[in-house]
Structures are given as C-alpha cells and as structure tokens.
C-alpha positions as CSV (number, residue, x, y, z in Angstrom):
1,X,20.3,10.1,0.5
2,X,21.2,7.5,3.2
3,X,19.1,6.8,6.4
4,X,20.2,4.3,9.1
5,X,17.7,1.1,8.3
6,X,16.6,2.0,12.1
7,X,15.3,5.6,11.2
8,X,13.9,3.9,8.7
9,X,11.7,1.7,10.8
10,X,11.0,4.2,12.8
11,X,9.3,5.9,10.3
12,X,7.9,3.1,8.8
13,X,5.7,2.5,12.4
14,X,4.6,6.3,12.0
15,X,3.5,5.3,9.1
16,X,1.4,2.3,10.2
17,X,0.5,3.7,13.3
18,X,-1.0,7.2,11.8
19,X,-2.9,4.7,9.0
20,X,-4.0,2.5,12.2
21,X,-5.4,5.6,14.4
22,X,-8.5,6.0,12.9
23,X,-9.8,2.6,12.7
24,X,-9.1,1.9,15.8
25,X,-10.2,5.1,17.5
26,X,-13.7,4.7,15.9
27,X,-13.6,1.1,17.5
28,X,-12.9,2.7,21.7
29,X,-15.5,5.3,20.8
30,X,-18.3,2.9,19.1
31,X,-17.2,0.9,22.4
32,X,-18.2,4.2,24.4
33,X,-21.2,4.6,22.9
34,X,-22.1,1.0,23.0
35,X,-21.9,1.3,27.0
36,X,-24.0,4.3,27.2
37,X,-26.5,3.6,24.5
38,X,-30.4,1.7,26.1
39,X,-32.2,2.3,22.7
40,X,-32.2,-1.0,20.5
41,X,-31.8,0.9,16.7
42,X,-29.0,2.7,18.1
43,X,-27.5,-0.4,19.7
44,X,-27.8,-2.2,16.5
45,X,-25.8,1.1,14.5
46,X,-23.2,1.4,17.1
47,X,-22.6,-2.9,16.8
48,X,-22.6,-1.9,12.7
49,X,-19.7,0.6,12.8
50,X,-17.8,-1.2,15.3
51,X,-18.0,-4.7,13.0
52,X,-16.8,-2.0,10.1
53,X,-14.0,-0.3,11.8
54,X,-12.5,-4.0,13.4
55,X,-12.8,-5.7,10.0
56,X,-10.7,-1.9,8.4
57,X,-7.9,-2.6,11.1
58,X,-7.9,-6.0,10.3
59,X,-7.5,-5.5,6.6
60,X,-5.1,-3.1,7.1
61,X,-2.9,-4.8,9.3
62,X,-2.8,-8.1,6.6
63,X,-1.6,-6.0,3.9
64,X,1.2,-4.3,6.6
65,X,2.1,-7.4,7.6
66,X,2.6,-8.6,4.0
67,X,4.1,-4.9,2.3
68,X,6.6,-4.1,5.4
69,X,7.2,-7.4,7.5
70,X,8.1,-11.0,7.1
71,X,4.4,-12.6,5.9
72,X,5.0,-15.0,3.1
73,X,8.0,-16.8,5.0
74,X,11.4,-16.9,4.9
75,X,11.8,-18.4,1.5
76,X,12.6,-15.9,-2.0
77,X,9.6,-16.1,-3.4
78,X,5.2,-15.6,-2.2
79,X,2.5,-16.6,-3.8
80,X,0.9,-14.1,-5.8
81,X,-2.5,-15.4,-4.2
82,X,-1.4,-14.1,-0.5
83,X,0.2,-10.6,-3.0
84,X,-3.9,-10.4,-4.3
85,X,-5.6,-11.1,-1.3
86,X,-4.2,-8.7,0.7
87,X,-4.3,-5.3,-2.1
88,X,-8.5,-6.7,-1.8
89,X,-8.2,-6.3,1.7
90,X,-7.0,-3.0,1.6
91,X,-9.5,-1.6,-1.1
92,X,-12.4,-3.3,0.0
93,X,-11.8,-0.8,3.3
94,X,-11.8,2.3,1.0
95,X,-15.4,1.0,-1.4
96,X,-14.2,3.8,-3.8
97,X,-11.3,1.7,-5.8
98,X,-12.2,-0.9,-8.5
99,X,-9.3,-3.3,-8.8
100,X,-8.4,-4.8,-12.2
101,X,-5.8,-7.8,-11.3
102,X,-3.4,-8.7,-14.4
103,X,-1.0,-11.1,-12.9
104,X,-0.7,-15.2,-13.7
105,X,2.1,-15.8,-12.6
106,X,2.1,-18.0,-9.8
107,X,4.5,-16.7,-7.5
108,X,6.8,-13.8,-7.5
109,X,10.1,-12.8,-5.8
110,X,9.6,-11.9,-2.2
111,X,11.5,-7.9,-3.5
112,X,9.0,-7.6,-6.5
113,X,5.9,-8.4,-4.1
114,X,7.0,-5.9,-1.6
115,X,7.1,-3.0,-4.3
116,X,3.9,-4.3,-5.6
117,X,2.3,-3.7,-1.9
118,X,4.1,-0.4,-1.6
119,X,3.6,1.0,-5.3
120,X,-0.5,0.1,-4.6
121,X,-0.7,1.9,-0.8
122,X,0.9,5.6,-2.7
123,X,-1.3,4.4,-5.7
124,X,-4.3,4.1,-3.5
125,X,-3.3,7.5,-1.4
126,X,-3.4,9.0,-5.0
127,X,-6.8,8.5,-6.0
128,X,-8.0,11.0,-3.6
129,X,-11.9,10.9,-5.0
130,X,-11.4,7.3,-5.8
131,X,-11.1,5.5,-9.5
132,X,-9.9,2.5,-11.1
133,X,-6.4,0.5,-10.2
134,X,-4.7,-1.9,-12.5
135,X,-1.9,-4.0,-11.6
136,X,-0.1,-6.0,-13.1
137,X,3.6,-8.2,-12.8
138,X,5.5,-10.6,-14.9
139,X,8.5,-12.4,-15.4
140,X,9.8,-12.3,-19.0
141,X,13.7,-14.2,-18.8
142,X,16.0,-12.4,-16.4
143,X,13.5,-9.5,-15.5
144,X,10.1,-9.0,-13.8
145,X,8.2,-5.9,-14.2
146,X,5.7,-4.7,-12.4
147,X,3.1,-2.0,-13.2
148,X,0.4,0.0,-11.4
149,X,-1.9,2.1,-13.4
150,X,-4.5,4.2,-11.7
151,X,-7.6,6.7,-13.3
152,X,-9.8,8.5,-11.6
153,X,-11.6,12.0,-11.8
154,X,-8.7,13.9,-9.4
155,X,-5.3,11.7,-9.1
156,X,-2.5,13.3,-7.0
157,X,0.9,12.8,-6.2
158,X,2.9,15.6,-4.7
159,X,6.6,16.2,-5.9
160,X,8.1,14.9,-2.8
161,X,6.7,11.2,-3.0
162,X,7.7,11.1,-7.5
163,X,11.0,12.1,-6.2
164,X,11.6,9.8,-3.4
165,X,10.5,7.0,-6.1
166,X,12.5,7.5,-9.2
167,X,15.6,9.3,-7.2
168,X,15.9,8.4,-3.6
169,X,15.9,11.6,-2.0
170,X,13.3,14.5,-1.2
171,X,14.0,18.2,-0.2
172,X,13.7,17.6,3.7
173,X,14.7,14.4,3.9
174,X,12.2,11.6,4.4
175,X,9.0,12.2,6.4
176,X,6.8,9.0,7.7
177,X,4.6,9.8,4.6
178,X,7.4,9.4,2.4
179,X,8.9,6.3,4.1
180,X,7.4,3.8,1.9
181,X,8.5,5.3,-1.4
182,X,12.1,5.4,-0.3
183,X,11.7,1.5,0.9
184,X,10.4,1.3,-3.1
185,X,13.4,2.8,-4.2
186,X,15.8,1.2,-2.1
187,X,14.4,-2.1,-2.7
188,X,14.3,-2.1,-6.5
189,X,18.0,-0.5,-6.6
190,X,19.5,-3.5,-4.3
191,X,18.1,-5.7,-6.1
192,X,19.5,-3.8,-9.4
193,X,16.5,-2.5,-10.5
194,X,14.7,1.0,-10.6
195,X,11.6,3.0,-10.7
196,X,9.6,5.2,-13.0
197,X,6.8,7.2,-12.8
198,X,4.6,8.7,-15.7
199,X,4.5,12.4,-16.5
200,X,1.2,13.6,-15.0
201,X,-1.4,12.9,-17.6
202,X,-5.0,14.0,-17.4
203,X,-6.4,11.5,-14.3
204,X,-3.9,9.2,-15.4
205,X,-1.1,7.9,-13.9
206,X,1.0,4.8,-14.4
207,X,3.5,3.3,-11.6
208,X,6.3,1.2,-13.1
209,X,9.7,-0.9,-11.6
210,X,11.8,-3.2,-13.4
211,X,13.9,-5.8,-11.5
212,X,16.1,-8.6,-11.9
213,X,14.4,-11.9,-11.4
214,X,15.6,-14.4,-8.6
C-alpha cells in the first residue's frame, strides 16, 4: 500500500486534532463555567480542572511535537532524555500507566526515536483499563532494537492496527486511527528495518522493531 506523504499528513493532523479535542474542549467549557460560577468551592473546582485539562494539552502536544514533527533538531540523532521526557508526559495525562524505562543509551537515531514515540501512543491506546509499559532500546553493532512490552488486566489491539504494523496495508486503507502505525512501518522499512508484534498472549503484549543503526 502506497499513500501520497500528503494524505498522509492529512491523516496524521486527524489524528492529533481528534486526540487534542477533548482537552481542549474541557478547557472553553471550565472557561464557561468559570464566568458564570459566584460560589468560591465551585470557583476553586472549575480553576482545578482547567489547570488539569491545560497541563493534558500541553503534554500532549510535547510528545506530538517530538513523535510526528521536527523536535530534537535537524541533526541524526536525540537525546534519549527529550525521547523519556516526553512518553512521562504523555502517561502522567492518563494516571493509569506505570512506566518501566530500560534505555542507557545516550542518544538514539532520530528514525528509532520516532518509532519509539509511535510504538508507545498504540501501546498506550492498548491498555484500555490501564497496566504496566516497558520500553526499552539499544544499539548492539550495526542494529538498534527497540522494544515495548505492555500488561494489563484487558490489552487490545484490533487486526487493522497488527496489520498496518508488521505489513503496511489494512483492508480499507488507512484511517487517521491507523495513520501512525503505517508511519511505523514506513519508517523502519526505509531505514531497512521491520516490525513485529507478539501473538496475543494472556494481557500481554510485546511491540518490537529492529533497524539499522546510523
């Protein structure tokens, strides 16, 4: 499956913009509220879940910024510091994902820290009840490998998103939901690389891409 890299934005900013919506809405209505509210508690609440839906939209957009644009400079490689600061970001919004962090290498390619971001947003959309998230990356000679394991008590992935992964291509093309998968794939087999996922296992399931190392 081929799509033009500007359907592929496109679908991309449905992406970021349907993730956006709700964060932000809850921001113009606590603003609402805010203007009609005269009793002091309620004040305080509505002040409360707008500080919590502008700090969401904030983490959100640092890990978009990183996972989809051109955060971490122009050079090949980003520091895996900016890579872990932004995946906390984005689970601290959710309070339902531990995060177990197994990288030490300093840097890695700019391609490998782009499927890192993208194999944790469809990790994270997977642990629908919540759960633990492991990730991990490493460069051993010519190859790093990255790996995202995730457990919880109801994991899901639908067919469509596995496929899009491992083989590029889903039944109906790709949807905005799908869009970041088939940036995965792409990614990982330009740089000469590819994708796995594991065989559904009982709340288990393990994300995996192998790449040549710049």
């Amino acid at each position: 499956m081929t799509i033009s890299p500007v359907d592929l934005a496109s679908l991309l900013c449905s992406r970021l913009c349907h993730d956006l919506l709700s964060p932000v809405g809850a921001l113009n209505n606590g603003l609402e509220l805010l203007a009609d509210e005269t009793d002091p508690a309620m004040r305080d609440r509505c002040m409360e879940l707008l500080s919590e839906s502008a700090r969401t939209s904030a983490n959100k957009l640092k890990f978009f910024r990183l996972a989809f644009g051109a955060a971490g400079g122009f050079g090949e490689a980003v520091e895996v510091r900016e890579t872990r600061g932004a995946v906390e970001s984005l689970l601290s919004s959710s309070r339902r994902i531990e995060l177990g962090w197994l990288v030490d290498e300093p840097t890695l390619p700019k391609a490998a820290t782009k499927i890192l971001l993208n194999l944790v947003l469809i990790a994270a959309d997977a642990l629908a009840r919540g759960g633990r998230m492991d990730v991990g990356a490493e460069t051993q000679g010519a190859t790093t490998e990255i790996a995202v394991r995730i457990e919880g008590p109801r994991v899901l992935l639908d067919a469509e998103l596995r496929r899009m992964l491992v083989e590029g291509e889903g039944a109906d093309g790709v949807s905005p939901r799908a869009a970041g998968a088939y940036l995965v794939h792409e990614m990982a087999r330009g740089a000469g690389g590819a994708v796995q996922v594991s065989e559904p296992m009982s709340g288990v399931l393990i994300f995996g891409a192998a790449l040549p190392a710049v």
